[in-house]
N, CA, C and O of each residue as an XYZ file, in Angstrom:
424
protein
N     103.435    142.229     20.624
C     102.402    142.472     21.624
C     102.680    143.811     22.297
O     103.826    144.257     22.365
N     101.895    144.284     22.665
C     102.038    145.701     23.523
C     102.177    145.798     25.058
O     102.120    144.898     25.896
N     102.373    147.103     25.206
C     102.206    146.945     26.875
C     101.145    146.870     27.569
O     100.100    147.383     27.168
N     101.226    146.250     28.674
C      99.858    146.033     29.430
C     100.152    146.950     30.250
O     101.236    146.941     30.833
N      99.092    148.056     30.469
C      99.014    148.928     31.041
C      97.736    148.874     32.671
O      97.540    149.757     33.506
N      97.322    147.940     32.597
C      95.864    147.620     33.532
C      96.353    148.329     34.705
O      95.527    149.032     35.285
N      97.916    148.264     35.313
C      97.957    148.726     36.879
C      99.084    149.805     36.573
O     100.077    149.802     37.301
N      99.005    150.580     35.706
C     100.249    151.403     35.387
C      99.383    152.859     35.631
O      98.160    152.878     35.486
N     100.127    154.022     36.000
C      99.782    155.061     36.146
C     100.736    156.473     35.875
O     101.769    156.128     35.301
N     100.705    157.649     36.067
C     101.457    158.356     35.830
C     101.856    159.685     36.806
O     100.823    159.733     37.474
N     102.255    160.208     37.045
C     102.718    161.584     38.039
C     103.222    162.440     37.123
O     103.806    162.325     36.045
N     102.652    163.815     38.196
C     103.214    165.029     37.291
C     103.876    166.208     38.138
O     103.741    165.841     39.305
N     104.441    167.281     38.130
C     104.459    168.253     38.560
C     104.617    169.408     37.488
O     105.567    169.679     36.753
N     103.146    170.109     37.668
C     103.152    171.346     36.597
C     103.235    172.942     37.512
O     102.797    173.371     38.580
N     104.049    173.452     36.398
C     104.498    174.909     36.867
C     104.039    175.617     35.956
O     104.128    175.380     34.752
N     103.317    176.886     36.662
C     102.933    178.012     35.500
C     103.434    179.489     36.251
O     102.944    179.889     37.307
N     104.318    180.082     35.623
C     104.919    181.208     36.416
C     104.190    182.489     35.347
O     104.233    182.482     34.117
N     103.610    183.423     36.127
C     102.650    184.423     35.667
C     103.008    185.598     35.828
O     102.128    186.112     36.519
N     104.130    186.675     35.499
C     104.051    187.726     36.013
C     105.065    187.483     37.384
O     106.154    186.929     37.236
N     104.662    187.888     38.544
C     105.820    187.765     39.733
C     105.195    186.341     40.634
O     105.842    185.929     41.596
N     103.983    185.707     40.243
C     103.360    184.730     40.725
C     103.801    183.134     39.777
O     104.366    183.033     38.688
N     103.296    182.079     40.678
C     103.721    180.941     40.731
C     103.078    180.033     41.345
O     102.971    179.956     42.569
N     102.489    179.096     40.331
C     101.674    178.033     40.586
C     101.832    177.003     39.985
O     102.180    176.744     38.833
N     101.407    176.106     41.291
C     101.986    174.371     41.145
C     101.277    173.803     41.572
O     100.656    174.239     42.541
N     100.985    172.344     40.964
C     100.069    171.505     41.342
C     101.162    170.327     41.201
O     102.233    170.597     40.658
N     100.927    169.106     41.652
C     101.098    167.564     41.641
C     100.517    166.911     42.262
O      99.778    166.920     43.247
N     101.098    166.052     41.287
C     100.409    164.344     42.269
C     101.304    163.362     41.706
O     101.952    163.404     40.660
N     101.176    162.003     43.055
C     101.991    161.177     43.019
C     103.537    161.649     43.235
O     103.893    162.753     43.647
N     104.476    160.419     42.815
C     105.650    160.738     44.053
C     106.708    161.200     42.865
O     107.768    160.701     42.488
N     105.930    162.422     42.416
C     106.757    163.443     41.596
C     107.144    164.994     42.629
O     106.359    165.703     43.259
N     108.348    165.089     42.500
C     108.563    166.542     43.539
C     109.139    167.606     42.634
O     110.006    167.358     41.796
N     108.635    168.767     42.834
C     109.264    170.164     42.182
C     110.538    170.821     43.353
O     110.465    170.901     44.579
N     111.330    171.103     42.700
C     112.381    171.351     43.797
C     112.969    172.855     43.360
O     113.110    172.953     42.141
N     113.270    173.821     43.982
C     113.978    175.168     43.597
C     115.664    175.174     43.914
O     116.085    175.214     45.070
N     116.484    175.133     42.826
C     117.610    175.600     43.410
C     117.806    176.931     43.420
O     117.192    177.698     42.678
N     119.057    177.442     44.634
C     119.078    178.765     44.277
C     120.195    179.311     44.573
O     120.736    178.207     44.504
N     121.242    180.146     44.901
C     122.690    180.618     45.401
C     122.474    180.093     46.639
O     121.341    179.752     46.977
N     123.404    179.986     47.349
C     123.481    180.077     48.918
C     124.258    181.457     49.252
O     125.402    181.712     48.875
N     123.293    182.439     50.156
C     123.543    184.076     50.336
C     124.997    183.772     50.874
O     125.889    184.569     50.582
N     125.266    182.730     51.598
C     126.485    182.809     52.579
C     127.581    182.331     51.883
O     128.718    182.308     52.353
N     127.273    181.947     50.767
C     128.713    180.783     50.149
C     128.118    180.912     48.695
O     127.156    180.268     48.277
N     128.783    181.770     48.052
C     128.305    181.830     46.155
C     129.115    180.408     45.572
O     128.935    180.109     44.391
N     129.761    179.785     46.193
C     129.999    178.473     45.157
C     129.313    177.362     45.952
O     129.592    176.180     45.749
N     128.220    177.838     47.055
C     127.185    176.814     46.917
C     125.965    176.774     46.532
O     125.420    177.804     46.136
N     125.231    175.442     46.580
C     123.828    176.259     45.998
C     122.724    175.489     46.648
O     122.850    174.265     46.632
N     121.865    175.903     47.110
C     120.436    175.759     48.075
C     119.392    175.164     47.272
O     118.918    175.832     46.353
N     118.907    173.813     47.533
C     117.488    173.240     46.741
C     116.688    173.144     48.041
O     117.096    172.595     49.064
N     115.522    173.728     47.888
C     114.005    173.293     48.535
C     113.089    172.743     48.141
O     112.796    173.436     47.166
N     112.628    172.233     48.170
C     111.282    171.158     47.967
C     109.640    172.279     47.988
O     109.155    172.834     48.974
N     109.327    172.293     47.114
C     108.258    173.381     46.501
C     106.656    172.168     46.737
O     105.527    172.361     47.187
N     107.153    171.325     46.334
C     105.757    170.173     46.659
C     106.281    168.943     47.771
O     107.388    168.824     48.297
N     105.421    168.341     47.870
C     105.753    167.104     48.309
C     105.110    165.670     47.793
O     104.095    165.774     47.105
N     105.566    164.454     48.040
C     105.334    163.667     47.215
C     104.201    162.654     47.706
O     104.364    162.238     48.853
N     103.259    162.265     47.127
C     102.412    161.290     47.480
C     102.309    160.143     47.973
O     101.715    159.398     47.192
N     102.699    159.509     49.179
C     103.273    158.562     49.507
C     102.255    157.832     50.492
O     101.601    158.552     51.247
N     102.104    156.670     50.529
C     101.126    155.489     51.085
C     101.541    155.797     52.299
O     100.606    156.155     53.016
N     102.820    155.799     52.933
C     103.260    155.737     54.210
C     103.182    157.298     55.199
O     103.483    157.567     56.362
N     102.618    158.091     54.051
C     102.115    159.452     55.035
C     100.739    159.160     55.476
O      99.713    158.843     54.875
N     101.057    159.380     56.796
C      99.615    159.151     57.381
C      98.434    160.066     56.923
O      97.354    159.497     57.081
N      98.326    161.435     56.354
C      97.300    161.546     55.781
C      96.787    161.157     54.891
O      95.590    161.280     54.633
N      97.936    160.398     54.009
C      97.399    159.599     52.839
C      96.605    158.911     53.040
O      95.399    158.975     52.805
N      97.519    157.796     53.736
C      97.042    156.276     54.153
C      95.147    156.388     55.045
O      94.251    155.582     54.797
N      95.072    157.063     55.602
C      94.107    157.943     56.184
C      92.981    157.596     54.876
O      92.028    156.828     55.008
N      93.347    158.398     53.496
C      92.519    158.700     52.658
C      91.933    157.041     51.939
O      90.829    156.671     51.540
N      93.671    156.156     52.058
C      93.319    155.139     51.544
C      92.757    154.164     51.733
O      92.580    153.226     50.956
N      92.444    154.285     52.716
C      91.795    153.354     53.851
C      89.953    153.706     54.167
O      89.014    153.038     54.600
N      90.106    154.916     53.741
C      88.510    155.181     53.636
C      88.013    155.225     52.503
O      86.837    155.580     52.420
N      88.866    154.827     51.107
C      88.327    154.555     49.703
C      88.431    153.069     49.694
O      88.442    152.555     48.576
N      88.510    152.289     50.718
C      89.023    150.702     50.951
C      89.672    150.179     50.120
O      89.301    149.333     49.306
N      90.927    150.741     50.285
C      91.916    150.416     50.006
C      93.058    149.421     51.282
O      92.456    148.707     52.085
N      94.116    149.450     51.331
C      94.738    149.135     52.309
C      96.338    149.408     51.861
O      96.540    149.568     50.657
N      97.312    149.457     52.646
C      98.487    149.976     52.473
C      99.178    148.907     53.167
O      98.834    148.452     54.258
N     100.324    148.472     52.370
C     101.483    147.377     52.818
C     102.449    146.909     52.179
O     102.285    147.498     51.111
N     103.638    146.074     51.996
C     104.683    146.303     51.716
C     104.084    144.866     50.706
O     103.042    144.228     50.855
N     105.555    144.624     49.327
C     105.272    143.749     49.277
C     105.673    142.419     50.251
O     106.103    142.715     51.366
N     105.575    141.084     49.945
C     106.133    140.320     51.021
C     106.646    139.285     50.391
O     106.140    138.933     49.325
N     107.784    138.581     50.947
C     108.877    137.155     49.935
C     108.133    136.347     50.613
O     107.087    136.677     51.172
N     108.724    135.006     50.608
C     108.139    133.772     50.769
C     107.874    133.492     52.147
O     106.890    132.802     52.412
N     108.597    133.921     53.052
C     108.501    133.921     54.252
C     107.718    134.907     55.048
O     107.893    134.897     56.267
N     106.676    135.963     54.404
C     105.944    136.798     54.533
C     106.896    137.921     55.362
O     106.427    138.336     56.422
N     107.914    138.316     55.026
C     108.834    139.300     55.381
C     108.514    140.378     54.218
O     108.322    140.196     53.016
N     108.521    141.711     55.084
C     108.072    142.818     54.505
C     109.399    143.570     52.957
O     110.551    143.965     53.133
N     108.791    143.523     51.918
C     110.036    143.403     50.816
C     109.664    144.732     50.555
O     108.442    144.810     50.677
N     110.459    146.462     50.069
C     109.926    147.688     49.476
C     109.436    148.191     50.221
O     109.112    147.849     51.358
N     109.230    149.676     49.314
C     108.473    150.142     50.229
C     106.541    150.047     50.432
O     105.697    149.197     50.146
N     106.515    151.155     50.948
C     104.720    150.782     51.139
C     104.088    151.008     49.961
O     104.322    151.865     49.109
N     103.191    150.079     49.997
C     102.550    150.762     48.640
C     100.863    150.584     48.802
O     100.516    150.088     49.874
N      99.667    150.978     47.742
C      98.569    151.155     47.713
C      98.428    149.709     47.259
O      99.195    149.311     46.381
N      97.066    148.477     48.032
C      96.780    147.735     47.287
C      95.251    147.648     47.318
O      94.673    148.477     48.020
N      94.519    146.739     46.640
C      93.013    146.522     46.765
C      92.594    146.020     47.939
O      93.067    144.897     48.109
N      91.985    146.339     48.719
C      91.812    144.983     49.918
C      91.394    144.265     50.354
O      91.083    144.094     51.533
N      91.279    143.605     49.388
C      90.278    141.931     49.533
C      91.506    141.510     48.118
O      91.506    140.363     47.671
N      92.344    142.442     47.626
C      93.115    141.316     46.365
C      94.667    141.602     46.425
O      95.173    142.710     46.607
N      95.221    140.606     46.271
C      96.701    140.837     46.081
C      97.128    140.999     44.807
O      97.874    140.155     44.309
N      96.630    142.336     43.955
C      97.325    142.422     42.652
C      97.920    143.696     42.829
O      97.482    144.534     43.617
N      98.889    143.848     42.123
C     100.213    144.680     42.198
C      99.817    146.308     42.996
O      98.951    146.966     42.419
N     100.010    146.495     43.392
C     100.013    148.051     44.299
C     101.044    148.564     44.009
O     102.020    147.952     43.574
N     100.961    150.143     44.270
C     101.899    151.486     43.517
C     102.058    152.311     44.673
O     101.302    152.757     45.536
N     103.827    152.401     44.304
C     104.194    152.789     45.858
C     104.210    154.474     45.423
O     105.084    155.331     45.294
N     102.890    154.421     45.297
C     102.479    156.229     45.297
C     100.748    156.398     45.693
O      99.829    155.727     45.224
N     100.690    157.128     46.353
C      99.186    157.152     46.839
C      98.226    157.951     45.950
O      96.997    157.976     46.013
N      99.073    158.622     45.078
C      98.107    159.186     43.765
C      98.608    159.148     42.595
O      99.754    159.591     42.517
N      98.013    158.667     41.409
C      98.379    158.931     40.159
C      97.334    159.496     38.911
O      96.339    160.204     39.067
N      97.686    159.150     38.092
C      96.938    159.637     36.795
C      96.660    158.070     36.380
O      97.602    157.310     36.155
N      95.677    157.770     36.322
C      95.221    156.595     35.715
C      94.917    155.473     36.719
O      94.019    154.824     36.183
N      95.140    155.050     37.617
C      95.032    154.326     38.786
C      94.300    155.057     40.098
O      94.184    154.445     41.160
């Protein structure tokens, strides 16, 4: 049998470096990161965060998800205690939600 794919999705982060220019796009809770020397210490080395990641629990997200009626929440155990992190669900259904506020296919 194969995989069931119905609530599965995908993330990307693409780089196209042109000449002295540099362009990036993503989505979902994929991050592009730069390492680089540290000017002050050559046996260390400096990473920055070039994107950021798509996440239910950023309020501009959640913002977005909530006006495509959606709703955002954790899952929950038996005792309705909050289990993970946040994630995207339908809101009127409890079927599986993706703790990324954007993907490729979902």
């Amino acid at each position: 049998m194969g995989t069931d794919v119905r609530f599965s999705g995908s993330t990307c982060v693409s780089m196209l470096v042109y000449g002295r220019h540099l362009f990036m796009a993503n989505v979902g809770d994929s991050r592009a990161v730069i390492i680089g020397e540290d000017p002050d210490n050559s046996r260390r080395c400096l990473a920055r965060a070039l994107t950021r990641e798509h996440k239910p629990d950023d309020p501009d997200e959640e913002k977005v998800i909530i006006a495509a009626g959606g709703r955002v929440d954790t899952y929950r155990d038996a005792m309705g205690r909050k289990v993970g992190p946040e994630r995207v669900w339908m809101k009127d259904q409890d079927l599986p939600g993706l703790a990324m506020s954007r993907s490729f296919g979902d």
